[in-house]
C-alpha positions as CSV (number, residue, x, y, z in Angstrom):
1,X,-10.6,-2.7,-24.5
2,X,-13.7,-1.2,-25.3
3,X,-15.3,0.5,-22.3
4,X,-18.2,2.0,-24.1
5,X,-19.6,-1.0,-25.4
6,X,-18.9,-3.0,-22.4
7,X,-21.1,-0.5,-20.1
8,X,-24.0,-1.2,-22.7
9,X,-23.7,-4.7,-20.7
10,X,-22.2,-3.9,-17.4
11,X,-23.0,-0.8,-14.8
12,X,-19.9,1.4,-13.5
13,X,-20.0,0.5,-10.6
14,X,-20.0,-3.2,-11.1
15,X,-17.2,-2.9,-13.6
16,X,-15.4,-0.4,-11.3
17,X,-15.6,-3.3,-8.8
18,X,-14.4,-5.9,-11.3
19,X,-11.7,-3.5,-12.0
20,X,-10.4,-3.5,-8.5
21,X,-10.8,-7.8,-8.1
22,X,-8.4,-7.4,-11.0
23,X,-5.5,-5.9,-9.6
24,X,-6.3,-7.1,-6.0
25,X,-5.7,-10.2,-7.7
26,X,-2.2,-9.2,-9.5
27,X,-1.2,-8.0,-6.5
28,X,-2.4,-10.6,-4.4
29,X,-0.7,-13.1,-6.5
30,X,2.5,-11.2,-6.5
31,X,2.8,-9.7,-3.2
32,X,2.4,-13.6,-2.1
33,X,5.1,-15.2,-4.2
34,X,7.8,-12.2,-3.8
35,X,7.2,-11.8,0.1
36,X,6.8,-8.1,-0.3
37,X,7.2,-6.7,2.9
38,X,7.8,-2.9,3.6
39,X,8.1,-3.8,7.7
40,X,11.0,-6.7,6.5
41,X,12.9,-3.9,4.4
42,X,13.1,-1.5,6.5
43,X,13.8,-3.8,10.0
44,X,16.3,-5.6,7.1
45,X,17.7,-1.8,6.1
46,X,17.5,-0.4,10.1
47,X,19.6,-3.5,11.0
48,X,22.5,-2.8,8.5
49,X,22.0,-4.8,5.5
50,X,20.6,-4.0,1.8
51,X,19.2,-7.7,2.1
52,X,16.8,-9.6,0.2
53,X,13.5,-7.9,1.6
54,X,15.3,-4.0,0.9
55,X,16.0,-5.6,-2.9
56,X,12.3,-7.3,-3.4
57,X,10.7,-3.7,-2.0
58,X,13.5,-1.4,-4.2
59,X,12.3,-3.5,-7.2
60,X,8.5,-3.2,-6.3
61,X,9.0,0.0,-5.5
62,X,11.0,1.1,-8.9
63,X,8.9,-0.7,-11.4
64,X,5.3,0.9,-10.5
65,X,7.3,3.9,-11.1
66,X,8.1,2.8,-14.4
67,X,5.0,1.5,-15.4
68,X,3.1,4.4,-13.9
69,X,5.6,7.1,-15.5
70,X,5.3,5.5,-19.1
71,X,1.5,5.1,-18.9
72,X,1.2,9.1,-18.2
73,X,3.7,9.7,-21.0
74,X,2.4,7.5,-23.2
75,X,-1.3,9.3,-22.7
76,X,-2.6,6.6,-21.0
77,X,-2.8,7.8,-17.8
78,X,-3.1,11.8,-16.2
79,X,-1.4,12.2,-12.9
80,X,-3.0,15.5,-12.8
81,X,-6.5,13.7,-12.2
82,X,-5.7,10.8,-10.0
83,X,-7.7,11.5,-6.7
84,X,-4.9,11.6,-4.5
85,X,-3.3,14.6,-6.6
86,X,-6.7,16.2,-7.2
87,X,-6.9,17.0,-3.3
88,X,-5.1,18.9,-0.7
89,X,-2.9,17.2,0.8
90,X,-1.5,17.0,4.8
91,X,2.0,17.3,5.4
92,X,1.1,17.2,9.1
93,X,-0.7,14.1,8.6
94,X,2.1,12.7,6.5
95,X,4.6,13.2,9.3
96,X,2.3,11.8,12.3
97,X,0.8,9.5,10.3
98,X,3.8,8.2,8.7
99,X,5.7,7.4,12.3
100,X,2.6,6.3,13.4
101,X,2.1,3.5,10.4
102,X,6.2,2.5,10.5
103,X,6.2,1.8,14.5
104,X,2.9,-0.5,14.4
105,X,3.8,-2.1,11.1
106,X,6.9,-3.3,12.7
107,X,4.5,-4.4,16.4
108,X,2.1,-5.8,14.4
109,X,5.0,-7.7,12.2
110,X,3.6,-6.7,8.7
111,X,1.9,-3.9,7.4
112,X,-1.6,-4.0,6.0
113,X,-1.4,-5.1,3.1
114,X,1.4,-8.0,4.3
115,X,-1.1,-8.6,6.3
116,X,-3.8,-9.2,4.0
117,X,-1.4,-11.5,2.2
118,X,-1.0,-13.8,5.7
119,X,-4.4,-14.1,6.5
120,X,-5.1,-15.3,3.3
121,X,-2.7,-18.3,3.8
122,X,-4.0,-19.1,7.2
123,X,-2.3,-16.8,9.8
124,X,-4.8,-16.3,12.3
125,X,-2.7,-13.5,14.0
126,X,-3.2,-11.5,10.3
127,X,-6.7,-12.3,10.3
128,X,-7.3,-10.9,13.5
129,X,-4.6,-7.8,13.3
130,X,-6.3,-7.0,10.0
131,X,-10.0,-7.1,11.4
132,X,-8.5,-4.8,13.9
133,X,-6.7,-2.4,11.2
134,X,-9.8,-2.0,9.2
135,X,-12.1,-1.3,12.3
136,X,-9.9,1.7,13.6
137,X,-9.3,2.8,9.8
138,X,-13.3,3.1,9.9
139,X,-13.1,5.3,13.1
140,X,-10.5,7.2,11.9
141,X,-12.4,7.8,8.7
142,X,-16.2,8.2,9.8
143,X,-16.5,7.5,13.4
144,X,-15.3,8.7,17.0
145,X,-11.4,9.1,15.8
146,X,-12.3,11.3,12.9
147,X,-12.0,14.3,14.8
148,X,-8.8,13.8,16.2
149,X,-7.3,12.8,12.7
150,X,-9.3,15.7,11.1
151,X,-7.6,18.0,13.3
152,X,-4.2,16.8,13.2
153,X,-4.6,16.2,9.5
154,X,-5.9,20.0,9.6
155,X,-2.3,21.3,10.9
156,X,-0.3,22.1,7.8
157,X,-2.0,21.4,4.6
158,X,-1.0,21.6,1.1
159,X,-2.1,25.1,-0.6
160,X,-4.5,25.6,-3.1
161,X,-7.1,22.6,-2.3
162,X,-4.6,19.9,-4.3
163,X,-1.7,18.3,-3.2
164,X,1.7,18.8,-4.8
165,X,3.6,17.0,-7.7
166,X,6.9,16.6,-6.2
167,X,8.4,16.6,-9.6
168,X,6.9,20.1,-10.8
169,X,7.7,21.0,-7.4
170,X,11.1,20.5,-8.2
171,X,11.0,22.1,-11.7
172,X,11.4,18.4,-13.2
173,X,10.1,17.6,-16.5
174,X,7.6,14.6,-16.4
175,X,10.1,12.3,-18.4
176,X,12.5,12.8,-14.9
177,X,10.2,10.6,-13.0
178,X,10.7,7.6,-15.9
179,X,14.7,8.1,-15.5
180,X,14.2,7.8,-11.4
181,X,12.5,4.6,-11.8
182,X,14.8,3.1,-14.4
183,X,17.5,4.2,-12.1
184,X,16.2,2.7,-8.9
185,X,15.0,-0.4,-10.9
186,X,19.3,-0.8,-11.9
187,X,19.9,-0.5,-8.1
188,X,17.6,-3.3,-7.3
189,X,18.7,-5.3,-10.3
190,X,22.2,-5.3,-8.5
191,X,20.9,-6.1,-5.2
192,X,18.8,-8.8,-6.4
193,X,22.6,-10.7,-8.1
194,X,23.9,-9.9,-4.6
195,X,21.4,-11.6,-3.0
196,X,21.1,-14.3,-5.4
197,X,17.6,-14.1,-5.6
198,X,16.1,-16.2,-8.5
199,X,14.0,-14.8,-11.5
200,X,11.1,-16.0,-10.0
201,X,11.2,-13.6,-7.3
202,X,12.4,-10.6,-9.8
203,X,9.1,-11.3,-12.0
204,X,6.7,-11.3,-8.7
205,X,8.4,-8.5,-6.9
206,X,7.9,-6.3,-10.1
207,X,4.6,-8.0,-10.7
208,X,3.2,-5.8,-7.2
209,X,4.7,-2.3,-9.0
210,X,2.6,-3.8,-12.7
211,X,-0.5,-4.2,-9.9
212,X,-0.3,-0.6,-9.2
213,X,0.2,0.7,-13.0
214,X,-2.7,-1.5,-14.5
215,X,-5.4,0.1,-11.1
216,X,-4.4,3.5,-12.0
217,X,-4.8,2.9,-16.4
218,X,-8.1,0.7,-15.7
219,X,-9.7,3.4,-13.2
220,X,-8.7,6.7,-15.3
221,X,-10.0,4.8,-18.6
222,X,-13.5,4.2,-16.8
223,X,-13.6,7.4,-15.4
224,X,-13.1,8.7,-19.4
225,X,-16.0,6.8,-20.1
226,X,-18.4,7.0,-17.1
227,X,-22.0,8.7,-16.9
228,X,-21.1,9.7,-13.4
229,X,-18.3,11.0,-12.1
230,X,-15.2,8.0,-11.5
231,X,-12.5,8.0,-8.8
232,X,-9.0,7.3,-10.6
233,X,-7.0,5.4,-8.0
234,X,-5.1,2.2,-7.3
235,X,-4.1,0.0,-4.7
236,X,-4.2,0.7,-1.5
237,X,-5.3,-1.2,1.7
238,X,-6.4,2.0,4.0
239,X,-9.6,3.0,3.0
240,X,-10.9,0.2,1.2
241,X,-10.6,-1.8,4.1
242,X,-12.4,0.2,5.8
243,X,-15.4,0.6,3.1
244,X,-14.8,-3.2,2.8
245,X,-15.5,-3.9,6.3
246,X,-18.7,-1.7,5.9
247,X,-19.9,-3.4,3.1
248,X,-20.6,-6.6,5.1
249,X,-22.2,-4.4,7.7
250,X,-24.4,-2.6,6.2
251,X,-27.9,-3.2,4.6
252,X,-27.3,-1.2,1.5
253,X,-23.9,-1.6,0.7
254,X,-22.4,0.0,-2.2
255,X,-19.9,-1.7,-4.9
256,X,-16.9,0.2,-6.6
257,X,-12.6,-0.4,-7.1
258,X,-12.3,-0.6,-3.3
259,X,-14.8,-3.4,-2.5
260,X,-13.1,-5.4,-5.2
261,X,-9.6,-4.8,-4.1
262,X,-9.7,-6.6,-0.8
263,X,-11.6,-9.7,-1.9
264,X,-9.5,-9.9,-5.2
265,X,-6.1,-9.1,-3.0
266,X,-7.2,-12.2,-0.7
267,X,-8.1,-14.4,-3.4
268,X,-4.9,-13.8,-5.3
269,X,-3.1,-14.5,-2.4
270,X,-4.9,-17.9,-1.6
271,X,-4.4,-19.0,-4.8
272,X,-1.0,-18.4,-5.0
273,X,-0.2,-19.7,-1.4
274,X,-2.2,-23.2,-2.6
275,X,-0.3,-23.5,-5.5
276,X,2.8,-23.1,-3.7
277,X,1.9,-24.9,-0.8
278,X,2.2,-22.7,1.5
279,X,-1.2,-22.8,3.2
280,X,-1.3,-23.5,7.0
281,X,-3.0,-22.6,10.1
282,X,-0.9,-20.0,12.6
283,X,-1.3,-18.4,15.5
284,X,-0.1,-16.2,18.2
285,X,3.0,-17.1,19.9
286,X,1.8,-15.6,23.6
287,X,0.1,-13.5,25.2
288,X,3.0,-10.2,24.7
289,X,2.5,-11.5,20.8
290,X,-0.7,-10.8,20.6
291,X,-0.9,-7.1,23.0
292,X,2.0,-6.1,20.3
293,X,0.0,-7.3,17.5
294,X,-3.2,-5.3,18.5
295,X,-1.6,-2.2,19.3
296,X,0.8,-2.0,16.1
297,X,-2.6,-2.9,13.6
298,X,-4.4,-0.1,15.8
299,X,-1.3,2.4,15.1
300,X,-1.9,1.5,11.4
301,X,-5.3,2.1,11.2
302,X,-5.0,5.1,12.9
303,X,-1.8,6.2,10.8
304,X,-2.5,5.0,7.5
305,X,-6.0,7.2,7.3
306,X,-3.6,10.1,9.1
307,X,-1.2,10.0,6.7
308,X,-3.7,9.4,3.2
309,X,-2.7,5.9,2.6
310,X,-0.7,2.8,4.0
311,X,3.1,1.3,3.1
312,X,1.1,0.7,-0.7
313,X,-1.6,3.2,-0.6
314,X,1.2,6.3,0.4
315,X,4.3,4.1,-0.6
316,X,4.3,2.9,-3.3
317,X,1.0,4.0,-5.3
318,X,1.4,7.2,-4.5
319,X,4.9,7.6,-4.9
320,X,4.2,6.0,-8.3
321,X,2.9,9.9,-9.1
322,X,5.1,11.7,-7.6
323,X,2.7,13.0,-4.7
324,X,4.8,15.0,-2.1
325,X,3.2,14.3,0.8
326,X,3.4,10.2,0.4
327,X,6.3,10.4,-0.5
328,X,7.0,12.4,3.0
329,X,4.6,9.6,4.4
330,X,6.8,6.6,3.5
331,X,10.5,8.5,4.4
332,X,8.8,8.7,8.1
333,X,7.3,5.3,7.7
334,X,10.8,4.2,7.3
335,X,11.9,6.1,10.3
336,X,9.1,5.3,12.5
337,X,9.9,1.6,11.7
338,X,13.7,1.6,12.1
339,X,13.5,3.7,15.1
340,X,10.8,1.3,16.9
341,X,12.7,-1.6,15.5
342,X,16.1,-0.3,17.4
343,X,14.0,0.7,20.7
344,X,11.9,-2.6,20.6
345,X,13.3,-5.9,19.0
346,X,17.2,-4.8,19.0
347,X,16.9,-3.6,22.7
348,X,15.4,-7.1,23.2
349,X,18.3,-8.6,21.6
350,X,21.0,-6.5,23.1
351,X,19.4,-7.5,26.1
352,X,20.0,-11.0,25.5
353,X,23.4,-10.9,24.4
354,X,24.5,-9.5,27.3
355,X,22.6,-11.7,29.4
């Protein structure tokens, strides 16, 4: 692809936002077919069992590092400039945030970018916990919770204004973080013949991890390119919700990869929900549904800007680099989730089996 010439036609900004309908889309389409679901894995993995939903995530989760690990190798891609890498990093935030993000992922029954998925095949409680997730996000980010976040954020930091690359940390040559992924991807491979889960879910499943690889190559490739100075990132549902929600809102709004993401996320995602048939209206089952709904997307919101990105943002796109402190985020996002999991919805059912 020539970027040069294309920017003779097209401004950044509105191919920066094209960019991100791209792989909103991929991801959208994906993440819709496969029934990716961090909440599902870990409740699935909390509960006992290396299920379907642990397998789907595993193979998600194993092939963005393999894409993303042969990109950088390949020259395609810098880790070293990604904007997550290129600032400091909160392993206080990380910690809080993470627990924070696992326990309302698993009250809101999704996480945000499950939920993004929902609400584009008509569940009305997604629509609703998602307009609530990207309004906190916003108040976490600019508004009256950005001090609070700022100063638990502020606690223990990363050194040296940048965050940490957990394989250099490790004194791990680059090529280690390709083996990982091949070697997590052979796990999943295993899990998905246990589970007897069909190709079509295999080819979806790693079609969210390919989502991740192609935002990081499309935005570092612009940013080579670009007059002005280019954010290289990928998917992540945090702060684009946020700036999406602000672009409707606002008089001037600006475009770029996270205005596109959300819209090209749903779209995929309605598309793919059509063709499959799998579009109908749903709501909340009571009033307790819908207080535990509200409450877990507000913990998200609230986390996920904490913590510098949500299950995708931290858990998967960043992991995809090898950033410490999301990969910190999504261990406690697992334990945040099993723990409320086993002190909410398995005391329920303990409950009920002795009754």
């Amino acid at each position: 692809m020539d970027l040069v010439a294309l920017l003779d036609h097209v401004d950044e900004t509105t191919l920066a936002t094209v960019m991100g309908l791209l792989t909103g889309a991929v991801f959208g389409v994906a993440a819709q077919r496969s029934s990716f679901c961090l909440r599902a894995a870990t409740v699935e993995f909390a509960r006992g069992s290396l299920g379907p939903r642990v397998a789907v995530w595993l193979l998600a989760f194993s092939t963005a590092l393999v894409w993303v690990q042969s990109a950088h190798l390949l020259g395609l891609f810098r880790v070293e400039e990604a904007r997550m890498m290129a600032v400091a990093g909160s392993w206080s935030g990380a910690i809080l945030g993470g627990l924070m993000f696992g326990a309302g992922m698993v009250l809101a029954r999704g996480c945000s970018g499950r939920l993004l998925v929902l609400a584009a095949t008509g569940n009305l409680r997604a629509v609703i916990s998602g307009l609530i997730f990207a309004v906190v996000a916003q108040m976490s980010l600019h508004g009256w919770l950005a001090g609070l976040r700022g100063w638990l954020a502020g606690l223990w930091v990363t050194p040296g204004g940048a965050n940490v690359n957990l394989l250099h940390a490790l004194g791990l040559p680059d090529a280690a973080g390709l083996g990982l992924g091949l070697a997590i991807a052979a796990l999943a491979v295993v899990l998905v013949r246990v589970n007897r889960l069909g190709w079509s879910a295999m080819v979806f499943a790693s079609g969210v991890g390919f989502a991740v690889a192609l935002g990081w190559v499309l935005t570092f490739s612009l940013a080579q390119v670009a007059f002005e100075p280019a954010a290289v990132t990928s998917a992540t549902f945090s702060g684009p919700s946020a700036n999406t929600l602000m672009f409707f809102l606002t008089e001037d709004p600006a475009l770029g990869f996270d205005i596109g993401l959300v819209p090209g996320a749903f779209l995929g995602a309605l598309v793919a929900g059509w063709v499959g048939r799998e579009l109908k209206f749903q709501g909340f089952e009571g009033e307790g549904q819908m207080r535990r709904s509200m409450t877990g997307a507000a913990l998200m919101g609230f986390g996920a800007m904490l913590a510098g990105g949500c299950a995708i943002g931290a858990g998967v796109t960043g992991g995809s680099i090898f950033v410490a402190t999301a990969w910190l985020a999504l261990f406690c996002m697992w334990v945040g989730a099993g723990v409320t999991d086993w002190l909410v919805d398995q005391a329920g059912l303990r409950r009920g089996a002795v009754a």
